[in-house]
C-alpha positions as a Markdown table, in Angstrom:
| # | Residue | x | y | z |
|---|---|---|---|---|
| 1 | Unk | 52.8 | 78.7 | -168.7 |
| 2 | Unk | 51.6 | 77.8 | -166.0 |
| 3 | Unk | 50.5 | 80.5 | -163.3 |
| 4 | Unk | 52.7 | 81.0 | -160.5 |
| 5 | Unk | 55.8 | 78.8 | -161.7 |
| 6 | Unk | 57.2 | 81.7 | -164.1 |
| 7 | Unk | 59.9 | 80.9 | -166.4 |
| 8 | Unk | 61.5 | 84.1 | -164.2 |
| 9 | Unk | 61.9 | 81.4 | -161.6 |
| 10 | Unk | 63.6 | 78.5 | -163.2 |
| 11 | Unk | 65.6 | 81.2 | -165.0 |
| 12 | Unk | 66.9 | 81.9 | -161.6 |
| 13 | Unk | 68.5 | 78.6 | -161.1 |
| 14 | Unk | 70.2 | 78.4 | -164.6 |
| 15 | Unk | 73.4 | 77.9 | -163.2 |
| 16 | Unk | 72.4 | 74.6 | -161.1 |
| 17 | Unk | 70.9 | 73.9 | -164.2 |
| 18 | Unk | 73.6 | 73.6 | -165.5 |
| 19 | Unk | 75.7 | 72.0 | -162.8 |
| 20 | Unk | 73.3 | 69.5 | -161.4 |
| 21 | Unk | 70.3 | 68.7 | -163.2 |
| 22 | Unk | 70.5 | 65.5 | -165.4 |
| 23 | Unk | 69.7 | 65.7 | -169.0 |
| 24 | Unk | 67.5 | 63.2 | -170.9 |
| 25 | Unk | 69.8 | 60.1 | -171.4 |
| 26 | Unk | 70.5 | 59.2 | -175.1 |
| 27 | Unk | 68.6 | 56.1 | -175.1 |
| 28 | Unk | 65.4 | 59.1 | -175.5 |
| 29 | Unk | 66.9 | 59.8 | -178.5 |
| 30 | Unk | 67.4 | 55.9 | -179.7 |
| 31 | Unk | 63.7 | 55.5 | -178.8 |
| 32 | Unk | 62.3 | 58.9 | -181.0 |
| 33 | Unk | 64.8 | 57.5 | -183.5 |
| 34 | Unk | 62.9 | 54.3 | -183.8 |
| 35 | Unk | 59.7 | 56.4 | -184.4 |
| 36 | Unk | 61.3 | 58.7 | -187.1 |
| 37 | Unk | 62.2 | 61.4 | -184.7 |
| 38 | Unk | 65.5 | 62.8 | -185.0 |
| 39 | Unk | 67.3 | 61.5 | -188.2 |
| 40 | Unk | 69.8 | 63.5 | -189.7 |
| 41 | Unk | 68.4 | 66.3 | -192.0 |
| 42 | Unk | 65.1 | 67.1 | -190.1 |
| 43 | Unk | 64.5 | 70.6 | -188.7 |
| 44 | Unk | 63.0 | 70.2 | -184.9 |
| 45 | Unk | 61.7 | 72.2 | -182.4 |
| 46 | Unk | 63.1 | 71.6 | -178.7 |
| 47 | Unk | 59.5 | 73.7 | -177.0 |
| 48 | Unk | 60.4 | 74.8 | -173.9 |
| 49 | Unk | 64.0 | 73.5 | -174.2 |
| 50 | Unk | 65.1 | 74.6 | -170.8 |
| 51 | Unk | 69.3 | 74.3 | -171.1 |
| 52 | Unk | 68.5 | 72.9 | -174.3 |
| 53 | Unk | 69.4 | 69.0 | -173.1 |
| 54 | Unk | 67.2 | 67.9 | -176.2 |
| 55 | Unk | 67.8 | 70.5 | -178.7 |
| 56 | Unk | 71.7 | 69.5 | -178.2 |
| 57 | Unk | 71.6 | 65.6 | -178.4 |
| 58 | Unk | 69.3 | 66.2 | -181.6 |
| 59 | Unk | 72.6 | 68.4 | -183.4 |
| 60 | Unk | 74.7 | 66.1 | -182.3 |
| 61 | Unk | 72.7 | 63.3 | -184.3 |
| 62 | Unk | 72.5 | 65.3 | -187.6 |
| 63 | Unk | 69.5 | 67.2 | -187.0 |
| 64 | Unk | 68.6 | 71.2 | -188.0 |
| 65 | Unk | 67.9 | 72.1 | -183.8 |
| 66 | Unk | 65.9 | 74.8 | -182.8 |
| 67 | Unk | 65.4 | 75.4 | -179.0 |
| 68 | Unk | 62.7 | 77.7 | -177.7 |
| 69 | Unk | 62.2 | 78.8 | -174.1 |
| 70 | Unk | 60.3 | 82.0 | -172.2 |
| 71 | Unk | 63.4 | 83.0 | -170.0 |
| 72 | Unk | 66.7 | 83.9 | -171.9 |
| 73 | Unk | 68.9 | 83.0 | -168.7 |
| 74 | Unk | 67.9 | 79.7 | -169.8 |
| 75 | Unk | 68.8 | 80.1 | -173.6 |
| 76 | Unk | 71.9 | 81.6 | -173.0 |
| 77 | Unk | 73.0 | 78.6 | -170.7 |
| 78 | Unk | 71.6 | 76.6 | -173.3 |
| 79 | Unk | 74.1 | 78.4 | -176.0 |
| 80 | Unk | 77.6 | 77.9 | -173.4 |
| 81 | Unk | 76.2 | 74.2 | -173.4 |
| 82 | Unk | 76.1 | 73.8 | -177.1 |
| 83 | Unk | 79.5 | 75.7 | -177.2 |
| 84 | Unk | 80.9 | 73.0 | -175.0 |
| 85 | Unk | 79.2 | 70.3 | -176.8 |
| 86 | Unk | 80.4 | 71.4 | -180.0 |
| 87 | Unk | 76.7 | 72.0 | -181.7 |
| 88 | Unk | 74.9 | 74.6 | -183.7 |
| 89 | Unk | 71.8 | 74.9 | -182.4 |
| 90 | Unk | 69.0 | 78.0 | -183.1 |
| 91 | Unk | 68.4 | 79.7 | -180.1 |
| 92 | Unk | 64.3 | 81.1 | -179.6 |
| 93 | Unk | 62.8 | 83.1 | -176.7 |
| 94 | Unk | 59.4 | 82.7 | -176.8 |
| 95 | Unk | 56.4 | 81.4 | -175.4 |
| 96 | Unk | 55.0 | 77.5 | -176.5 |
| 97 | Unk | 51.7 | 78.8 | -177.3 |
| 98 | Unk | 53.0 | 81.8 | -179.6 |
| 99 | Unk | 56.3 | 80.8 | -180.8 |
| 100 | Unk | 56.4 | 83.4 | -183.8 |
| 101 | Unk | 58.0 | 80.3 | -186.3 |
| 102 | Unk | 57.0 | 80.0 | -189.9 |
| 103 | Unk | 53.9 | 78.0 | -190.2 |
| 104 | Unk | 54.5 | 74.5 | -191.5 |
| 105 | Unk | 58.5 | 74.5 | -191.2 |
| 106 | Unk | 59.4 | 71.5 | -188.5 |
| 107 | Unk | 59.6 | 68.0 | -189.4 |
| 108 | Unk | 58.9 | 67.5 | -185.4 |
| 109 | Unk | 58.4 | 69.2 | -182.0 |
| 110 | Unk | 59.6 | 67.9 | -179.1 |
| 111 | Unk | 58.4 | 68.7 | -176.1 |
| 112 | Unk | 61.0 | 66.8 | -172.9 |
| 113 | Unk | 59.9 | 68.1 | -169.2 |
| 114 | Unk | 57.9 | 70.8 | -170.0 |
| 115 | Unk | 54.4 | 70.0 | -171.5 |
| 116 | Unk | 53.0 | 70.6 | -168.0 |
| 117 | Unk | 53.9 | 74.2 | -167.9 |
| 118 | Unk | 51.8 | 75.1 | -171.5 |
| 119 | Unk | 48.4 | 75.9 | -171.8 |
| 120 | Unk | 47.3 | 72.8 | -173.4 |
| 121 | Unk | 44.7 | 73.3 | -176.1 |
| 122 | Unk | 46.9 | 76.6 | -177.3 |
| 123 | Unk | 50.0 | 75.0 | -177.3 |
| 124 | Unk | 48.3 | 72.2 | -179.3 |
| 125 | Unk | 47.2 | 74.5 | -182.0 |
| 126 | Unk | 50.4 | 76.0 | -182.0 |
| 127 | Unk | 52.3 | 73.2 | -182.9 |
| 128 | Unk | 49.7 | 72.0 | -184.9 |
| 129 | Unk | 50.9 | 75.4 | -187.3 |
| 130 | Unk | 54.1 | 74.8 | -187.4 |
| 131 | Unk | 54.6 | 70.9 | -188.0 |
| 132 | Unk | 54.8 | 69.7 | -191.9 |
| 133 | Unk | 51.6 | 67.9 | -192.8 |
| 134 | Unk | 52.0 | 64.3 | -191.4 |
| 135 | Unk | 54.7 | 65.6 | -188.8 |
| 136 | Unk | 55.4 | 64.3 | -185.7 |
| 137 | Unk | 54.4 | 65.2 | -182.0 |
| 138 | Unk | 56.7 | 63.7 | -179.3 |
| 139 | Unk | 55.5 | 64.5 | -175.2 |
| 140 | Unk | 58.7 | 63.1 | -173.3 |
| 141 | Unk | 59.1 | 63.0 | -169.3 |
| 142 | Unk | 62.6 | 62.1 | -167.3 |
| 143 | Unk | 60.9 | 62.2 | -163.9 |
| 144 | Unk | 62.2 | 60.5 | -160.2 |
| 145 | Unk | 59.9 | 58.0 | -158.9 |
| 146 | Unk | 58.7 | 58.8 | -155.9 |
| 147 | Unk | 58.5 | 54.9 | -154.3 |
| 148 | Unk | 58.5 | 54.1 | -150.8 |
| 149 | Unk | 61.9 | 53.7 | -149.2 |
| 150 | Unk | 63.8 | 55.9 | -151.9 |
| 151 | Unk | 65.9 | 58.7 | -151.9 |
| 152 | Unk | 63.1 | 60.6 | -154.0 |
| 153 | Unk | 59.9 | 59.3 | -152.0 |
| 154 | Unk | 61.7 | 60.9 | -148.8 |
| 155 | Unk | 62.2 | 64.2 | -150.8 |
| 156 | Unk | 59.2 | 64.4 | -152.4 |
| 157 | Unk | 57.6 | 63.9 | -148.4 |
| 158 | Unk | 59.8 | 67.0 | -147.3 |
| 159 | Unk | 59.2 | 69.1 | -150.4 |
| 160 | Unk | 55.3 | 69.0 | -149.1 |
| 161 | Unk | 56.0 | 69.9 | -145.9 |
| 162 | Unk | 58.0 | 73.1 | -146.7 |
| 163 | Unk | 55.2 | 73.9 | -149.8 |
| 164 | Unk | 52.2 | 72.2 | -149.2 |
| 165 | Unk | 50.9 | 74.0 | -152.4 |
| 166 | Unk | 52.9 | 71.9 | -154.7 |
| 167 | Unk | 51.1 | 69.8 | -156.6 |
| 168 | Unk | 53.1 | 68.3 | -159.1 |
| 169 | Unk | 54.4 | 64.8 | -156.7 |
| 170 | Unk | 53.6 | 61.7 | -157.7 |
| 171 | Unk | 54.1 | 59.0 | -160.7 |
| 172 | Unk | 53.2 | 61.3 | -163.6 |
| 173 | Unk | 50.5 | 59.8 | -166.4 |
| 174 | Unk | 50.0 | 62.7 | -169.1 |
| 175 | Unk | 48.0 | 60.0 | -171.3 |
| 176 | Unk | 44.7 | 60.2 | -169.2 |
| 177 | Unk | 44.5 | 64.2 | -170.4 |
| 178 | Unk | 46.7 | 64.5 | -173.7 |
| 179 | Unk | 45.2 | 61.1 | -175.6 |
| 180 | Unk | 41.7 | 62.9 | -175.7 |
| 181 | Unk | 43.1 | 66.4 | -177.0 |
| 182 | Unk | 45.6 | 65.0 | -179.4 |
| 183 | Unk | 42.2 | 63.0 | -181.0 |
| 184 | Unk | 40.1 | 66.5 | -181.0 |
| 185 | Unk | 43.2 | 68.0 | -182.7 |
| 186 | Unk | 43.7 | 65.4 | -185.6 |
| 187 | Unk | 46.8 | 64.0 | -184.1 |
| 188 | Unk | 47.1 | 60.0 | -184.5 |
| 189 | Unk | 49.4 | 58.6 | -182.0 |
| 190 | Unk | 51.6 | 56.3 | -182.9 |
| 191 | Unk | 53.7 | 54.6 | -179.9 |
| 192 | Unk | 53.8 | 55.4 | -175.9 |
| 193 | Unk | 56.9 | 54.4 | -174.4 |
| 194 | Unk | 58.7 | 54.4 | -171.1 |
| 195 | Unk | 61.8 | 52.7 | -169.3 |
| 196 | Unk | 63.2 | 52.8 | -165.4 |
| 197 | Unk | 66.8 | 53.2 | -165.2 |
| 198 | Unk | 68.8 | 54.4 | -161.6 |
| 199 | Unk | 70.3 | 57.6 | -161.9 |
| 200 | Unk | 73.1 | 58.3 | -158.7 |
| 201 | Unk | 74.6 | 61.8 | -157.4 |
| 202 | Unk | 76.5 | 62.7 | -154.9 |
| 203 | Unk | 74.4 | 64.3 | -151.8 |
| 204 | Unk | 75.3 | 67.8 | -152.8 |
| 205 | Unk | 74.3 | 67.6 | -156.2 |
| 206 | Unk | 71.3 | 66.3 | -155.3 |
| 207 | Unk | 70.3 | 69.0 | -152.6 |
| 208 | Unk | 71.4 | 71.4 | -155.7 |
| 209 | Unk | 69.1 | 69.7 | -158.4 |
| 210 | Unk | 66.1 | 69.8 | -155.7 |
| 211 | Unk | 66.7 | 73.7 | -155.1 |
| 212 | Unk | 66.4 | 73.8 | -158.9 |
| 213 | Unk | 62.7 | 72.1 | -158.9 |
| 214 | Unk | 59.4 | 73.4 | -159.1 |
| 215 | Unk | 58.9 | 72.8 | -155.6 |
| 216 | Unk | 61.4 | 74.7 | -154.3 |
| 217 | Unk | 62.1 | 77.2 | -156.6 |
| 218 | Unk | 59.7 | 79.5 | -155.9 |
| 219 | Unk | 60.1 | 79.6 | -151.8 |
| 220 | Unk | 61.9 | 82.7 | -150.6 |
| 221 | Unk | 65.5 | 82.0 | -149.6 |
| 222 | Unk | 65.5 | 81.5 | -146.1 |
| 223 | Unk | 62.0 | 78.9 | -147.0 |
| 224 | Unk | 64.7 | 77.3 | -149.3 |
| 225 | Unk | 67.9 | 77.4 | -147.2 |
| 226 | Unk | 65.1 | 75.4 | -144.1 |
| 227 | Unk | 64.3 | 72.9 | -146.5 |
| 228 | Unk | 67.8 | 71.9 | -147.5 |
| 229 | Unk | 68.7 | 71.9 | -144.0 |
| 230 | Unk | 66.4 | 69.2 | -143.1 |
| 231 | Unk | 66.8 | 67.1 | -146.2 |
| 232 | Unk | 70.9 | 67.1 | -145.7 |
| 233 | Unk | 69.4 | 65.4 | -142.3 |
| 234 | Unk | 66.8 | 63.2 | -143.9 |
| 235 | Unk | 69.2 | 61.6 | -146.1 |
| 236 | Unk | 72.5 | 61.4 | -143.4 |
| 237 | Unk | 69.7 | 59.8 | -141.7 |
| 238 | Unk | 67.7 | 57.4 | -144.1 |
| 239 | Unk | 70.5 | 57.5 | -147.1 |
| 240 | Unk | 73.8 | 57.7 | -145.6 |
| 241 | Unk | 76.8 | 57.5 | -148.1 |
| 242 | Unk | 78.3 | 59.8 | -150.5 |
| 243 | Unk | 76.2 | 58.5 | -153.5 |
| 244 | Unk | 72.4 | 59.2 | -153.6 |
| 245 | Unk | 70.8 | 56.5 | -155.9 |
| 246 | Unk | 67.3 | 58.0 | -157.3 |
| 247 | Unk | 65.2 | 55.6 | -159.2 |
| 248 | Unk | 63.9 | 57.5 | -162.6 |
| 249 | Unk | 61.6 | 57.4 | -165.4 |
| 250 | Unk | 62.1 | 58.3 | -169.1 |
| 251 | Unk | 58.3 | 58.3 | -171.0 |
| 252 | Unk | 57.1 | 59.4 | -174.0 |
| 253 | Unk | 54.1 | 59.6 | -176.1 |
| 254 | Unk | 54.5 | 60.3 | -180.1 |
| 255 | Unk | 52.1 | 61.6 | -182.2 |
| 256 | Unk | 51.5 | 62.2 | -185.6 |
| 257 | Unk | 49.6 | 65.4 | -187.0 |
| 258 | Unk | 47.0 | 65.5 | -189.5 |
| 259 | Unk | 47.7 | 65.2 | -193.0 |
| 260 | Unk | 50.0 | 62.0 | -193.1 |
């Protein structure tokens, strides 16, 4: 993990989680189809799952799911998901980079939101020992896009203000640094991918899924409670309405380890 964004932290905001953050939106899962990813039968790993929005969409499409995360708050809102759902998924808390899996057991790791918080080259070697010879690698991102005049370029502005030590705004590109360790590692990619689709919430559950991100998370509570305050006036003023339309980005990048 990263320093200073502990699991701890996200942990703390399970519940808007839960409430208010948006899972990955099938049409993830139609693209890893298309790259072998996620057809009935295979046994995958959802690393750093999170509430598990991967791990679930995978059992519902036939898969053996195993989720693993660092903070069991996060597992065990995971589990009340699956429960609703109606899926069986296998529940892990662990860390990415020492999982404690049997060695060559997944037909596929995915990794959705979360790559950014592993150390890179050990959580490389790690799934390295637990994929199947030939196995596949997918790195997948559902991130706003921060353009000028939107709903999530105005937040992203704010979030700086109140922690100008974040450092994680922007248009993220993991190719630039995970293309050259996937190639020391053996890994062959296969396909990159991404689409732009507009994702809308209402103003509260927006302010709630905000409080939930890495920028804000880890302020004290009155730091947090100022922040909201002035982004319920940014957007009455910028983005009045009861919907808040947020331009997003689904990415991914699959890989395939050595031995195929």
């Amino acid at each position: 993990m990263v320093p200073g964004v502990p699991g701890d932290s996200f942990g703390a905001a399970a519940d808007d989680y839960v409430r208010y953050r948006k899972g990955f939106p099938p049409e993830t899962l139609d693209r890893l189809a298309e790259h072998e990813i996620g057809t009935p039968g295979q046994r995958i790993l959802d690393l750093g799952c999170g509430t598990g929005t991967i791990a679930r969409q995978l059992a519902a499409r036939g898969c053996t799911a195993v989720g693993l995360d660092v903070d069991h708050r996060m597992l065990q809102a995971a589990q009340g998901m699956a429960e609703a759902d109606g899926v069986g998924v296998d529940w892990v808390e662990a860390p990415a980079e020492s999982t404690g899996l049997e060695a060559g057991t997944f037909d596929a790791v995915v990794a959705g939101q979360s790559w950014h918080w592993f150390d890179q080259e050990d959580a490389m070697a790690e799934v390295g020992r637990l994929l199947v010879a030939g196995g596949r690698l997918a790195v997948c991102g559902f991130d706003w896009l921060p353009l000028p005049d939107t709903v999530p370029g105005a937040t992203e502005a704010l979030i700086e203000v109140h922690n100008p030590a974040w450092d994680l705004g922007g248009i993220r590109n993991y190719e630039p640094t995970l293309r050259p360790l996937l190639d020391r590692t053996g890994f062959t990619v296969q396909v990159t991918f991404r689409f732009d689709m507009d994702v809308v919430y209402d103003q509260l559950a927006w302010r709630r899924r905000i409080a939930a991100s890495a920028g804000i998370v880890n302020l004290s509570p009155d730091e947090a409670a100022a922040f909201d305050r002035d982004l319920v006036q940014m957007l009455d003023e910028r983005f009045p309405g009861d919907e808040v339309h947020t331009p997003h980005r689904v990415w991914g990048i699959v890989a395939t380890s050595p031995g195929s």
